[in-house]
N, C-alpha and C positions, 0 to 999 in steps of 0.2 A: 504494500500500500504506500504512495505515495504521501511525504507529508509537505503542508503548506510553508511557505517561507514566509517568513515576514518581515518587512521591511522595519530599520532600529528606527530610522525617524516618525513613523506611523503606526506606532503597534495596534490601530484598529484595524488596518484596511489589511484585504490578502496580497497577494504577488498575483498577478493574474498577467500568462503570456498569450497572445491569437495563434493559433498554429492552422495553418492552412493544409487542406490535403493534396497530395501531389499530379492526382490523377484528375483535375478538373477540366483539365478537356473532353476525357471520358464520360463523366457526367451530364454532359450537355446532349441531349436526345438528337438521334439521327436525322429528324425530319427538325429541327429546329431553324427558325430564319437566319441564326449568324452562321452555322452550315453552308445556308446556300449563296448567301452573300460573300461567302469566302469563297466559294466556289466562280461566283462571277464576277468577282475583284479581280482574281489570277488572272483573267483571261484577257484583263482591259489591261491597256496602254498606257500607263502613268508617269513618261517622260515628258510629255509637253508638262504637267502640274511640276513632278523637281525641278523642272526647269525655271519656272515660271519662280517658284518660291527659292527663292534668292536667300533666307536664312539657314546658315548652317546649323543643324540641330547637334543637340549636344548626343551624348550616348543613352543617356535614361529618359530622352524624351520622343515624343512621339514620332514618327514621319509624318509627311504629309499623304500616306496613302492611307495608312493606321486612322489619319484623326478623317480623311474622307470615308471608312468602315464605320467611325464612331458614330460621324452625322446619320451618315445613310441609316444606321442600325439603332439608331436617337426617333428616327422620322419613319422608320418601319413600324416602331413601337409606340407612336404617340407622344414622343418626349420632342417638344417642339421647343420648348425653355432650354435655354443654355444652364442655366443651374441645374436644372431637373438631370442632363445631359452630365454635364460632371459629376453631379451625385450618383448615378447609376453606375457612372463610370469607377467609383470606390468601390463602390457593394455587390455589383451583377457580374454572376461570372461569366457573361456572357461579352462583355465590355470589358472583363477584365483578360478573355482570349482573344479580343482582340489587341490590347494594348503590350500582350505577352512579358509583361512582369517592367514594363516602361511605367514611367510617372503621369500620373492622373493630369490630362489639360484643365486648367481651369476657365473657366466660363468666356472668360475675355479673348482667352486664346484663341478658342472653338468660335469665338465670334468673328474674330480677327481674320481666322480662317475663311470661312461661309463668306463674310462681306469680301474678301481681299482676292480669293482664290473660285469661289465655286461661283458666285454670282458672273451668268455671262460667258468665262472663259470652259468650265468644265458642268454646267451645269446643265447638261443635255445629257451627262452619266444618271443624276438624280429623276430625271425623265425617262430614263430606259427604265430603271427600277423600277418606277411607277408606274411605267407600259407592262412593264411582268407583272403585276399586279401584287408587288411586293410591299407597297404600304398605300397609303393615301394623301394627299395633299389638303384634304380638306380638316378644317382644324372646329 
């Protein structure tokens, strides 16, 4: 049996660590929408968008194909809020297979993105989804 540790400066509170399990891609059910969005990301074209985005990204953060999986898979689900969109982006493992263990965008970045990047130049990808009847535009 395991016992609790407890911290010297807090002798109320436990130690409490999050342990994640390893196999969470597994857990994600076969017929699931970030499945098939992954399946038809691979297939697109995403050198004109690195091109196009001019910031070099550091190591633990996102690409710009990654944060265009996160929108798409934000606006499959109903999550049209950019906060909504990053919250989910902490807690869902399904945003969290997509971001594959990189640091959660926050709100402004995702905005930053959609205004700078998708509006216009690539945003006739977020139209083909929508022609698959893979989410809806209407809010």
């Amino acid at each position: 049996m395991k016992t609790l540790q407890r911290f010297k400066d807090t002798p109320g509170e436990l130690a409490f660590q999050a342990v994640m399990p390893l196999d969470l891609g597994i857990r994600i059910p076969e017929d699931d929408s970030v499945r098939l969005l992954k399946q038809i990301t691979e297939g697109m074209d995403f050198s004109k968008l690195n091109q196009a985005y001019f910031r070099i990204n550091r190591a633990d953060e996102a690409t710009p194909k990654q944060l265009f999986e996160i929108v798409a898979l934000g606006f499959m689900n109903g999550k049209y809020s950019l906060r909504e969109m990053e919250g989910v982006c902490r807690c869902d493992i399904r945003f969290m297979c997509l971001l594959q263990g990189k640091k959660t965008p926050d709100h402004s970045r995702l905005g930053r993105f959609i205004r700078e990047r998708l509006q216009g130049r690539v945003m006739f990808r977020v139209r083909f989804l929508r022609d698959l009847s893979l989410f809806s535009t209407e809010i």
